[in-house]
C-alpha positions in Angstrom: 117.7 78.0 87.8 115.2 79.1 85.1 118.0 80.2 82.7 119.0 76.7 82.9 116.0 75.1 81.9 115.1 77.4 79.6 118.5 76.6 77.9 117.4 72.9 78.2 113.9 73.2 76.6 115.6 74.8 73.9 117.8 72.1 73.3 115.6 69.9 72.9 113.4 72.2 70.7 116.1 72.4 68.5 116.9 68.5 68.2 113.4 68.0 67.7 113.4 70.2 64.4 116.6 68.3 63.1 114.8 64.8 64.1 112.4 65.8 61.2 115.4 66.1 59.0 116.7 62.6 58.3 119.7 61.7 56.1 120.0 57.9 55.3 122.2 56.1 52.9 125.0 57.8 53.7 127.9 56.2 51.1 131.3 57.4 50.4 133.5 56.2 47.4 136.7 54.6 47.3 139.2 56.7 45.9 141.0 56.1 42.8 144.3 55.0 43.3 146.7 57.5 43.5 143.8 60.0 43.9 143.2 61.6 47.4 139.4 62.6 46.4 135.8 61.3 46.3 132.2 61.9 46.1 130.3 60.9 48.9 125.9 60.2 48.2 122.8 59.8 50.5 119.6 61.2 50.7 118.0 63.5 52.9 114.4 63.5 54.1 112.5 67.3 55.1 109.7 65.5 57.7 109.3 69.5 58.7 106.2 72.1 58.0 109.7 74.5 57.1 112.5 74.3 54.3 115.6 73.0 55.0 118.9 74.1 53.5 122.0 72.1 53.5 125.1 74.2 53.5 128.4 72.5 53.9 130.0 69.2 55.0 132.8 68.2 56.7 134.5 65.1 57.8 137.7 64.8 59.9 139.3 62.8 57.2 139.1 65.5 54.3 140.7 68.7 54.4 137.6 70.2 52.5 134.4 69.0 51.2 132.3 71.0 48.5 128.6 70.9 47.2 128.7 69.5 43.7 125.8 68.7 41.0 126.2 67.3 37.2 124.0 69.2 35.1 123.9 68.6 31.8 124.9 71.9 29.2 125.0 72.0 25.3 125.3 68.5 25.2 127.9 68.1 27.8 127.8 67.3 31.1 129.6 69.4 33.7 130.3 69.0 37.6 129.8 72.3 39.3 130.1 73.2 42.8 127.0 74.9 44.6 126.6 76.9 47.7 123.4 75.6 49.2 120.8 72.6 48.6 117.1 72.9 49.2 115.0 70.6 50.7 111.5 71.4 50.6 109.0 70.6 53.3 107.9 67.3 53.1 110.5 66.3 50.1 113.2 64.1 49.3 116.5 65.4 48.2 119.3 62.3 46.9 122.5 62.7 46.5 123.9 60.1 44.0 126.0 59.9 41.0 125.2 62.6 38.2 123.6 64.7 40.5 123.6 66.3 43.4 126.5 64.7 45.2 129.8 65.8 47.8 133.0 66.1 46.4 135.5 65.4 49.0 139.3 66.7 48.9 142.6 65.7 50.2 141.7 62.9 52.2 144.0 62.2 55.2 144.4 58.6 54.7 143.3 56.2 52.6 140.1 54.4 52.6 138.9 51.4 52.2 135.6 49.1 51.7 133.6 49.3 54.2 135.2 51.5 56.5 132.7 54.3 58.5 133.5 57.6 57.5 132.1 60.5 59.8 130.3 63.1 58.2 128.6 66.3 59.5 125.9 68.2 57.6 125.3 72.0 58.1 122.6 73.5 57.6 121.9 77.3 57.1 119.8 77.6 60.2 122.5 77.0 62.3 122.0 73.4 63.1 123.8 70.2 61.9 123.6 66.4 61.7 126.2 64.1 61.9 126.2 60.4 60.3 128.6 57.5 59.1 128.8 56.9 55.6 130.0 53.4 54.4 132.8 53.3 52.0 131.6 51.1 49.0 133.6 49.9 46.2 134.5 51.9 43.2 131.5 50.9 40.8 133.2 48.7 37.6 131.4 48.4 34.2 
């Protein structure tokens, strides 16, 4: 009987440290046509005394999903994938065009406008967060 609530208590433990890590915004891109990738954008909130690092994400609907960021090199800019995000105690981290953002492969199906598309964070201590991300329109100009 103790084992078990011990086991209990430190579930909850642990979803109380993810409940100070809060992703909002969550926004996936409709795909080109004839394209089976996309970037997907939101922003992540560290309410924590402790660092946070994103890892990896993954959705059902992709085959694989990769950290990207734009940066911008001898006058160029470049996409490059990276292995792990930061988010520092009490910080903000966003995810959005030229920046930091998911690059999303080989989607299953199509997608359209306003469809929910599950997505689950990783991070490096072992615990994740899932959300829904909104497919919005490919942006014209």
């Amino acid at each position: 009987m103790k084992r078990w609530i011990c086991a209990v208590l430190l579930g909850l433990g642990s979803c109380v440290v993810m409940a100070e890590v809060l992703v909002t915004d969550a926004t996936v891109r409709e795909m080109l046509p004839g394209r089976s990738m996309t970037a997907g954008y939101f922003s992540i909130t560290n309410n924590s005394i402790t660092d946070a690092e994103l890892i990896s994400a993954t959705s059902p609907g992709f085959a694989s999903i990769e950290l990207h960021q734009h940066t911008h090199k001898d006058g160029m800019m470049k996409m490059e994938q990276v292995q792990s995000v930061k988010i520092a105690a009490g910080k903000v981290v966003n995810f959005q065009p030229g920046g930091l953002h998911l690059m999303m492969f080989d989607a299953k199906t199509s997608i359209t406008k306003g469809q929910q598309i599950p997505l689950r964070l990783e991070f490096k201590d072992g615990q994740s967060i899932e959300v829904q991300a909104t497919v919005s329109a490919i942006p014209t100009h």
